[in-house]
Structure formats: C-alpha cells, structure tokens
C-alpha positions in Angstrom: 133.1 135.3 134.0 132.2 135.4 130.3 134.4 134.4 127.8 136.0 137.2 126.0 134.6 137.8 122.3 136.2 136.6 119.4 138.2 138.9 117.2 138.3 139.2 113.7 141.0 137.1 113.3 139.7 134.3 115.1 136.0 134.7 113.5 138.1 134.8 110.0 139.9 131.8 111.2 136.4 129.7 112.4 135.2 130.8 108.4 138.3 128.8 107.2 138.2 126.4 108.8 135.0 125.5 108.5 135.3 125.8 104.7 137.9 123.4 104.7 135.6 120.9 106.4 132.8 121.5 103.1 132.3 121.2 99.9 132.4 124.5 97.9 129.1 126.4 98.4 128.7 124.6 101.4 129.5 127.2 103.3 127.4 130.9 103.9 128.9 134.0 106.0 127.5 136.8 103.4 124.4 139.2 105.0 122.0 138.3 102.4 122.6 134.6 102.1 122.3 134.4 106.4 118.8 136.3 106.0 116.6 133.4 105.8 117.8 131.8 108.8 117.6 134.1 111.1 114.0 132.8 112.6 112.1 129.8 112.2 108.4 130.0 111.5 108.2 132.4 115.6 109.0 135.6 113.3 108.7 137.9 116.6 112.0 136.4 117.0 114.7 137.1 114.5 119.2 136.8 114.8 120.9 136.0 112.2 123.9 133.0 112.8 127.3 134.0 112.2 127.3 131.6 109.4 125.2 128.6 108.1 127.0 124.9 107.6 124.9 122.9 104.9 127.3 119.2 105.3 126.2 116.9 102.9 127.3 113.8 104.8 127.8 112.6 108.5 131.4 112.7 107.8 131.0 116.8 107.5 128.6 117.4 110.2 130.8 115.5 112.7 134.0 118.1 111.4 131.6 121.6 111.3 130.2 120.1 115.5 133.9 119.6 116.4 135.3 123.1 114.6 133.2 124.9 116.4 133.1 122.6 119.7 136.9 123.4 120.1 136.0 126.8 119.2 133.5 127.6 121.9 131.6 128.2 119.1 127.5 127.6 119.8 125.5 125.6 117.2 121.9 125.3 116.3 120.4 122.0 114.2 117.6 123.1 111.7 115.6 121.5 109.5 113.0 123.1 107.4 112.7 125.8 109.6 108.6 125.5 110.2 108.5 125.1 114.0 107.0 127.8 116.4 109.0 127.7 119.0 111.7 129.1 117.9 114.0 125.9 118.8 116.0 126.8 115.3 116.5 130.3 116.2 120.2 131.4 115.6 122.4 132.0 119.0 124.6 135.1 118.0 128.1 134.7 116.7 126.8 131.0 116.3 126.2 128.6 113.4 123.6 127.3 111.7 124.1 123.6 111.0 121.3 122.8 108.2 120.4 119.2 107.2 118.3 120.4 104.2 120.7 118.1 102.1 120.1 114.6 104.4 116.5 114.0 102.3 117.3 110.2 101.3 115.3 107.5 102.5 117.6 104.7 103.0 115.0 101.4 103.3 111.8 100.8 104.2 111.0 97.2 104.7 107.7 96.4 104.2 107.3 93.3 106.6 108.9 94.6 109.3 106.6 98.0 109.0 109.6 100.0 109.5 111.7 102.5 107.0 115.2 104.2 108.2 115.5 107.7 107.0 117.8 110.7 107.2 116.5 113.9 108.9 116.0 116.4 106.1 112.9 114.1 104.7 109.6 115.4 104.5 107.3 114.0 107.0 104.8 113.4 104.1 107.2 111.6 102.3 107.9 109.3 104.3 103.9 108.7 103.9 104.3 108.3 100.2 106.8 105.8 100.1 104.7 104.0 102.7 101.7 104.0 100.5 102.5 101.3 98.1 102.5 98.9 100.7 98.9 100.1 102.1 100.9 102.1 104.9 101.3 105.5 106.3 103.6 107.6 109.0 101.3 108.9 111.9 102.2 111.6 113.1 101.0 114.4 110.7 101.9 118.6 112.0 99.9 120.7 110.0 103.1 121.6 108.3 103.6 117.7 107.4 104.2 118.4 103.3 107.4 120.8 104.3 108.9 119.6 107.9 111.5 117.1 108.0 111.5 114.4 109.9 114.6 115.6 111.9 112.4 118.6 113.1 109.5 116.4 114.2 112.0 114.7 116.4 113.3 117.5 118.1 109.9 118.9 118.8 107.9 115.5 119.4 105.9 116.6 116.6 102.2 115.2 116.6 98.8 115.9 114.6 95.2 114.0 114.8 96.3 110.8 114.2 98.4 111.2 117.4 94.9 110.9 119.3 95.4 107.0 118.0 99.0 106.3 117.3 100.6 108.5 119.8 102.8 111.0 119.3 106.5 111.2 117.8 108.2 109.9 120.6 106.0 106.6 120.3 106.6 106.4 116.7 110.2 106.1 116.8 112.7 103.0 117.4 116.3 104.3 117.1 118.2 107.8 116.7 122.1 107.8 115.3 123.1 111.3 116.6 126.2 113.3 116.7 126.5 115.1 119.7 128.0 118.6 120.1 131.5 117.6 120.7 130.9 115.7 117.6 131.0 112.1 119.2 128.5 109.7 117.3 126.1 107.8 119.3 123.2 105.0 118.5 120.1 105.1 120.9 117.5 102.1 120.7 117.7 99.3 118.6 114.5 97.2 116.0 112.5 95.8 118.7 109.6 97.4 120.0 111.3 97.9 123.7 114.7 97.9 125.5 115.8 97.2 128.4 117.5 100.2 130.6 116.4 103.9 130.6 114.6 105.1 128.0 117.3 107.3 126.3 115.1 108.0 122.9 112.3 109.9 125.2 115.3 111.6 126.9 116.4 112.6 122.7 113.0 113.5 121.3 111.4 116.4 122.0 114.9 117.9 123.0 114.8 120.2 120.1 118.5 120.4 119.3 119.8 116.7 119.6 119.3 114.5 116.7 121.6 112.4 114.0 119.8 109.3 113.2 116.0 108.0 114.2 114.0 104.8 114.2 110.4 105.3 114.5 107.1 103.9 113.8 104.6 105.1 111.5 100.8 104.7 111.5 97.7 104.5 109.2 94.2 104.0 109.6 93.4 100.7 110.4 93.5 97.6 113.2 96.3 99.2 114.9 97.6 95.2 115.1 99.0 96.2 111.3 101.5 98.6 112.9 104.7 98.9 110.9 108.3 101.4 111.4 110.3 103.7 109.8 113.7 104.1 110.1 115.6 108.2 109.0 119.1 109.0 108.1 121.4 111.6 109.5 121.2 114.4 111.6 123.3 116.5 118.7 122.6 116.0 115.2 120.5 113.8 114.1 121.7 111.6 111.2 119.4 109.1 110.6 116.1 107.5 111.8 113.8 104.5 112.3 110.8 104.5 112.2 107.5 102.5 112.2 103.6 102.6 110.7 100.2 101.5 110.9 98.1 99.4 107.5 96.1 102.3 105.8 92.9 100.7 105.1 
C-alpha cells in the first residue's frame, strides 16, 4: 500500500524545516530556481525536485538526510550534474541534495601520493594540484574540467588512462559518507588493502551513496611512482582519498 501524499501543510512544513537546517539562500522551492535540476546531462529525462538543499558543511547535509529521512521524504546526491545516466535525476516530491559548495581540497601529501578531497572538486583539479609534484589523477571522463569528484565516485567514472591505471574504483582508498538516515560512516583506511569485504567497491559505482573518498590518482609514467588522493564531503559523500601515478 502506498503511502498517502503529502499535503500542503506537511510539504510547507518539510520547506521549514529544512530552511532552519541552512543558511539563508541555501534553500530553493521557487519554479524557476528548480529548473536546472530537473535532468542531468540524459535530457530525454526531465522532473523537477520538490526543492534543492545546497549544505555548506557535513554538519547540514547530515540535518537536510535526516529531515527528510523522518519525513519519508526521497533524496537524490548531485554533483555537477554531467552524467548520462540520469543517476541525478530528481524523484518527484523529492529533494535535491547538491554538493556544488564541498570544492576544497583538504591535503595532498606529496610522499605518500595521495590528496583527501571533498566531492564537489573538479576531477581536473585535483590534476592541477597534483602537477607541482610531477603527478596526476587517472581517471579522466571526457567531462573531467566540469565533474566532481563526488560524481566520478558514484558512477565509477573512467577515461583512457583507465586502460593503465584502472578505473575509479581502483583509484580510491577511503569514502566518509552520510547515509540516508543521515548516520556518518568511514569505509577503507591509507593502506593500499584491507582486510574484510571490500565495502568501497560495494560504495562506488552505486550512484547515490557518497560523503567522503580516498583514492589514487595516476600519471604517465613507471606505474611503481603511484601516489593517492584523498576528497572531502559528500549516502553522501563527504570527503575522499585518493591516489596518483608520477607524470613523466
């Protein structure tokens, strides 16, 4: 039996609440603002959200995940909105969670190859900060100057390098990720493996369940010159590790 819909009342309620939970502006309801997220880069396939969230901070994407968890009220990740597989397309009456404001890179340690990011940063980006140190991220979508990082994990994003350094999936060492009830959990850790199941193949590639990421990131090169990034917030996914090969 199907829930019945929400009134008025209780969609004017959800609004409130979820305005409470944001900064001013952080918060869109109005026809015109919802417009550009009613499709991702699959345009055959357009619904626009009852509203779009854009948090600013873990703290806020945990409160809008367990508004609208208590609510019944469904909720879609999106990060720059490029995919083509419509994994950001709205769910009706639903919200749009948007991470566009998650775009800091946190650290990237040089020795260790790795960086830890938040999910709204450009996949190239992530190259450019790499390239003072003679490094480079991988995995490289045709769309790599304008996806996020967040995106690439919850498609398993890839490119040509991935014919060398593998895809995203192989490119990543740990994901800190809200979940939809708006629990935080941590999934894989700095070393290269882990004992147990593999819980970050299990994440990425799920297209609506990331927070925070560790990857690795490639170059050109002896592939022995690996390095890895780590990304920031974002379930959710809030932040990311990850790691990269020596561009020689």
């Amino acid at each position: 039996m199907n829930p019945p819909a929400p009134t008025a009342a209780d969609r004017a309620a959800l609004l409130a609440e979820l305005a409470a939970a944001l900064p001013p502006g952080a918060l869109l309801a109005d026809g015109e603002d919802l417009k550009p997220y009613e499709c991702d880069g699959l345009t055959a396939y357009r619904q626009l959200p009852f509203a779009v969230a854009l948090p600013a901070d873990e703290e806020q994407v945990v409160a809008v995940l367990k508004i609208c968890h208590r609510r019944g009220v469904p909720v879609v990740a999106r990060g720059a909105g490029t995919g083509l597989s419509g994994g950001a397309t709205p769910v009706a009456g639903g919200v749009i969670l948007s991470l566009a404001k998650f775009m800091r890179i946190l650290e990237v340690n040089a020795l260790a190859r790795t960086a830890r990011v938040q999910p709204g940063v450009r996949n190239l980006a992530i190259s450019e900060a790499a390239a003072p140190f003679g490094l480079y991220y991988a995995p490289d979508p045709s769309s790599q100057i304008a996806c996020t990082i967040g995106g690439n994990v919850a498609e398993n994003s890839g490119g040509v390098h991935c014919l060398k350094y593998g895809l995203t999936v192989h490119n990543i060492l740990r994901l800190r990720v809200a979940l939809v009830d708006g629990s935080i959990v941590e999934i894989g850790n700095e070393a290269l493996d882990a004992p147990g199941y593999d819980l970050l193949a299990l994440m990425i590639g799920s297209e609506a369940s990331r927070c925070s990421q560790e990857s690795p990131a490639s170059g050109s090169g002896d592939s022995s010159r690996k390095a890895r990034i780590r990304s920031g917030e974002e379930s959710v996914l809030c932040s990311t590790s990850i790691s990269w090969p020596s561009k020689n």
